[in-house]
N, C-alpha and C positions, 0 to 999 in steps of 0.2 A: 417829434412825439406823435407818439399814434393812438386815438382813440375809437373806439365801437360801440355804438349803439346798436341796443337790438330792440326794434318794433320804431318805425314813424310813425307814432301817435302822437297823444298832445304832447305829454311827458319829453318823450326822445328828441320831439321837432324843439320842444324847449329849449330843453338839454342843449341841442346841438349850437342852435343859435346863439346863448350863454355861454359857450363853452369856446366860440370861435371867436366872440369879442373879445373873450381873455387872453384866449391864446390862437392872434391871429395865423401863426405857425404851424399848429398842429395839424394831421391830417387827420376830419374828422368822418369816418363813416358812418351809413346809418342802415343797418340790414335790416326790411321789410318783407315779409311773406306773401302778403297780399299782391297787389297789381298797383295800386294807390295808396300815395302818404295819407294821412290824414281823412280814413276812409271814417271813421264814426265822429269825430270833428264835424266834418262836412253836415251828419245827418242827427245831431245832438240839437236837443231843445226844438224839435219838431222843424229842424233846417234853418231855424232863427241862432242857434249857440248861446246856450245861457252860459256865459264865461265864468261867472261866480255869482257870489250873493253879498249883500250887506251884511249879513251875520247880526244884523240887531232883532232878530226875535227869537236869536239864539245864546239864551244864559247860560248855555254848558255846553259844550263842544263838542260832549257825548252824546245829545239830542238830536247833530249834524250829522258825525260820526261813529255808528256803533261802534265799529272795529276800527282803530290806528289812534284814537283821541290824541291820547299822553305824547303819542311818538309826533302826533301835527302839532300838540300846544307848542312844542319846542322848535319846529318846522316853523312854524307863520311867526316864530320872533326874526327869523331869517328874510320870510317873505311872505306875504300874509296879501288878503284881498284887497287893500288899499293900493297895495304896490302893482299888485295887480292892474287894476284902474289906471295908475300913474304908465305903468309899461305901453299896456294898448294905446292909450289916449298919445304918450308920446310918440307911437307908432303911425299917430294918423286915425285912429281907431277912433270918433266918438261913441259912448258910452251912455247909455239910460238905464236909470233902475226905474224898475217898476215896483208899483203899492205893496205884492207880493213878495219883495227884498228881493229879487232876482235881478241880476244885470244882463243887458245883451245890446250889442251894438245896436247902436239908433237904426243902422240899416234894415237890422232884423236880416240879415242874411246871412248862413253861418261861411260861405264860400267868400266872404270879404276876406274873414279871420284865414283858413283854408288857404287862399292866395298870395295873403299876409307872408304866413311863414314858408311857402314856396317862394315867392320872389327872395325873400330875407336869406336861405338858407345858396338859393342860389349865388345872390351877391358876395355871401359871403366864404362862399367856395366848399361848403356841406357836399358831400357825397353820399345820394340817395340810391341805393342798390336793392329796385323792389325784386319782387319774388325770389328771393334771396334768404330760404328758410336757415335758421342756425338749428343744426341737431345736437351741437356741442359747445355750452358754454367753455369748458374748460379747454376747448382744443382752441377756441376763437384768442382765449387769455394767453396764448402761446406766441401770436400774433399779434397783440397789441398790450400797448404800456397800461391801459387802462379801459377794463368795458364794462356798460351801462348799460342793465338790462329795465328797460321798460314796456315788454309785451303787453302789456293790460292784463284784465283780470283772465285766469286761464278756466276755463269754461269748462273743461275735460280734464280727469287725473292722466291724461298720457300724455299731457301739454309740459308735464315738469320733468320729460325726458329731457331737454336740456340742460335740465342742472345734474347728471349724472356724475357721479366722479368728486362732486363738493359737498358731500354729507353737509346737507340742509337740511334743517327743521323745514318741512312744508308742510302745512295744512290745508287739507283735502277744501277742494273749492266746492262751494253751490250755487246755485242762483241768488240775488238780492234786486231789490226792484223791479215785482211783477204784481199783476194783476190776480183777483183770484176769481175764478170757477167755481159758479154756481148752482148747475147743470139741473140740480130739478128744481130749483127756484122760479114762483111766476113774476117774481119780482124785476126779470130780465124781460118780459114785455115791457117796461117804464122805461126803456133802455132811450139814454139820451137824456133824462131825468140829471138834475144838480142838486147837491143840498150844499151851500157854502157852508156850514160851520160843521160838522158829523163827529161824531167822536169812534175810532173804531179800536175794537180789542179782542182778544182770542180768551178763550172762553178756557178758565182753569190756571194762567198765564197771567203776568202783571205787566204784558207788553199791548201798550194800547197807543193810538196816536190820533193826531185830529186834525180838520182842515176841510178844505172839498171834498164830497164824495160825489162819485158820478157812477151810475146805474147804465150799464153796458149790455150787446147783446148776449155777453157769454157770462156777466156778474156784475162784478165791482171793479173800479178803478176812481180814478183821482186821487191827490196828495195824500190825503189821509189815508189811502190805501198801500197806496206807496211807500210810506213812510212806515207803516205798519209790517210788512215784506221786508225792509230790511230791518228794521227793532228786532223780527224773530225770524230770520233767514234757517238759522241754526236750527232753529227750533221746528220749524216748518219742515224741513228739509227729513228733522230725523221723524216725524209722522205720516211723512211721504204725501205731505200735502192733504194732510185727511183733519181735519177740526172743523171747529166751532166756532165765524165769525158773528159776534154781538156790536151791533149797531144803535148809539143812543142818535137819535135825532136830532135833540135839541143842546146840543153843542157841549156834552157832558154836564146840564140841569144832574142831580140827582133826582128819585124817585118820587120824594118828598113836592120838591120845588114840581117837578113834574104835574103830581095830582094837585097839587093848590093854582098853580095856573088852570088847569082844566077847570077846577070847581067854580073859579071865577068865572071862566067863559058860560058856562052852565047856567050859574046866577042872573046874567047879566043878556043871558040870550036865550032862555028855556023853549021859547018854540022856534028857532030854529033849527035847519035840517044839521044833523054834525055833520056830514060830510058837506054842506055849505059852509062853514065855519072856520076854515083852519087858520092856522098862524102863520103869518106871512113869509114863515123863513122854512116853510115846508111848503114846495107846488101841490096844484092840486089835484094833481093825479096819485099823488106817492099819498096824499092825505088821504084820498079814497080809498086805494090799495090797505093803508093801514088802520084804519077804523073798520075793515072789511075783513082784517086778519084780525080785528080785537074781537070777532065774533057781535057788532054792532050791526044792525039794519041798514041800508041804506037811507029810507025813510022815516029812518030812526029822527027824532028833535030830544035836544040835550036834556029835557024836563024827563024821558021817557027811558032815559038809557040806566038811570038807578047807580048806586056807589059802587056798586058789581064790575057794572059796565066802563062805570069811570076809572076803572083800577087795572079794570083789564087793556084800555086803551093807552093810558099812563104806563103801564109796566111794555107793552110794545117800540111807544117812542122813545122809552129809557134802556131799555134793554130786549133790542129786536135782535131775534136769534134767523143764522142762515149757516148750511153746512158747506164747508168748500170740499171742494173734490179735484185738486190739481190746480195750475197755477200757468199764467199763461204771460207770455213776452212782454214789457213795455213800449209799444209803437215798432222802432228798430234799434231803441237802444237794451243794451245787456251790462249790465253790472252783477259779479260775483264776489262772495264775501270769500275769504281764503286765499291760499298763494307765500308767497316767502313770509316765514313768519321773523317775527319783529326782534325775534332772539338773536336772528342771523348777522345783524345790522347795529353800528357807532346808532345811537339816533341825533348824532352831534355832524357827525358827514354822511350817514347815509351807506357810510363803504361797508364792507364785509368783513365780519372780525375775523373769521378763519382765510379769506384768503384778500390780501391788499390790494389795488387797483381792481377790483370790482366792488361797482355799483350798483344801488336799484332804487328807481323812482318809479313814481304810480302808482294801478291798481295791481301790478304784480305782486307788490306787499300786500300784505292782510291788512288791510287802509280800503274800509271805504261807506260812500257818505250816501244819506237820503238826497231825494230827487230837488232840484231846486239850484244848480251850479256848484254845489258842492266837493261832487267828485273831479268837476275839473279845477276848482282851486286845490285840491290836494295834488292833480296833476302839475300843473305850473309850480308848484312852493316845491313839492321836490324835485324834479324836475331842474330846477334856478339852483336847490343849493348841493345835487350830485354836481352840477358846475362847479360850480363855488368851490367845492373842496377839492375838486380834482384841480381844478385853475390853481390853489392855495398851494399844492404839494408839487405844481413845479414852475 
């Protein structure tokens, strides 16, 4: 039996190594375009490899998820992040989750994982054939009993020249998981500024999300933003990056709760300076920056700022408006929302209902997750169960 993968990423490197324990016999290829397996592996989770997540501060799977939910609920009864854990760790792999629900090898080094399944695939006789472009899925299908398309998400609509000839539903790909652009914001001088708790949301939209925000030289970035990029990829994408990011500070307070803590501090501290004052889960550079954008004094004291002043400070931290203008890379990773859509595919094996012995695992599908190991547990669970059923069927 002959099998093809197309792209060594996680998915394929999965794929391959599942697929050779099944079926010790087969011969398994793996066509790569690049130069190196496992080139965003290597450089995922900042070179540490966040392999998955706990998934406990996640009550809906569409929260992790926007696009693939339904089609993973049914994926992670197969193989899910537990097994995850159990595979690595049997691997040799020890395993730490951090506070954050993220896992990553105790080493913190993603070239253990990287090595991992280079060693694995060579033992177990994987044929890795890099710079190895496919231009035609369906000519590759000519040649083999069964191929598994796991390119990653495709970046460019000229990347789905490959599926030429298999009338596929695809949907057109865009970016997910970026940072946004702030360019006439002076709020980019704080750049290096944190607020752990932020709550962020597009203005006119009911897509908001929350977590770290981190104040950068060119905007915004951290989890909440991230997260917030891919909730409205779609959305983002058809304004051409042109809105309205609103920032509550204080960890989504409403406006209400907002002015009544203020008026306490007021009460309790009337000749103090406000920009001496702030609450401890805002630094005190971004506290000056924002009492400075409520149109308050510097040497303003809280006795002197009037209900004016407290409302207009209050409606800042609860709802600070900033304009984005274009949208910029995550570090060196790239995640794209789009790609084979979900129509095309069993969501029971993953195969292709118009044409048999093809598969697809990964971000090639319209599958894909906020930042945090997510999109590589959707790698690995499909990935394991394209195996699974190709293994199943012979």
């Amino acid at each position: 039996m002959k099998i093809a993968i197309i792209g060594a990423g996680a998915a394929g490197c999965f794929c391959a190594i599942e697929l050779k324990r099944r079926l010790p016999e087969a011969i398994v290829d793996i066509y790569e375009a690049g130069s190196k397996p496992l080139a965003k592996v290597a450089i995922t989770g900042g070179g540490r490899c966040n392999l998955t997540n706990s998934f406990e501060s996640i009550d809906n799977l569409k929260d992790a998820y926007p696009r693939g939910d339904k089609l993973l609920r049914r994926v992670f009864s197969t193989f899910d992040n537990r097994d995850t854990w159990e595979w690595f760790e049997n691997e040799g792999v020890k395993l730490v989750l951090q506070d954050d629900h993220c896992v990553f090898p105790t080493s913190q080094d993603a070239m253990q994982i990287v090595n991992l399944f280079l060693t694995r695939m060579r033992q177990l006789g994987v044929n890795i054939l890099t710079r190895h472009k496919v231009e035609s899925v369906k000519a590759l299908m000519d040649e083999y009993d069964s191929v598994v398309v796991t390119t990653g998400g495709c970046s460019r609509q000229d990347e789905f020249k490959m599926f030429e000839g298999l009338d596929l539903e695809l949907v057109p790909p865009v970016p997910s998981l970026f940072t946004f652009n702030l360019p006439t914001s002076p709020v980019r001088d704080l750049m290096g500024t944190v607020v752990e708790d932020a709550q962020a949301s597009l203005a006119g939209t009911k897509f908001k999300a929350s977590g770290p925000l981190l104040i950068t030289h060119w905007g915004m970035s951290g989890p909440a933003i991230l997260k917030l990029s891919s909730y409205a990829a779609r959305h983002l994408a058809e304004v051409r990056y042109d809105s309205t990011l609103l920032v509550n500070w204080c960890g989504g307070d409403d406006l209400d709760s907002v002015r009544s803590a203020l008026q306490n501090n007021a009460v309790k501290n009337p000749l103090k300076l406000v920009v001496n004052s702030h609450p401890e889960y805002i630094p005190s550079r971004l506290w000056t920056y924002l009492v400075t954008k409520s149109k308050i004094r510097e040497d303003a004291r809280w006795a002197e700022i009037g209900p004016k002043g407290l409302n207009r400070l209050a409606e800042t931290l609860s709802n600070d408006s900033y304009h984005i203008k274009g949208q910029s890379r995550f570090k060196e990773e790239f995640v794209t929302c789009g790609g084979v859509s979900l129509t095309n595919i069993n969501n029971k094996t993953l195969e292709c209902v118009k044409h048999p012995g093809l598969y697809f695992a990964g971000e090639v599908l319209d599958v894909d997750g906020i930042t945090g190991g997510f999109n590589l547990q959707a790698a690995w669970s499909t990935g394991f169960l394209a195996a699974l059923s190709i293994s199943s069927n012979h």
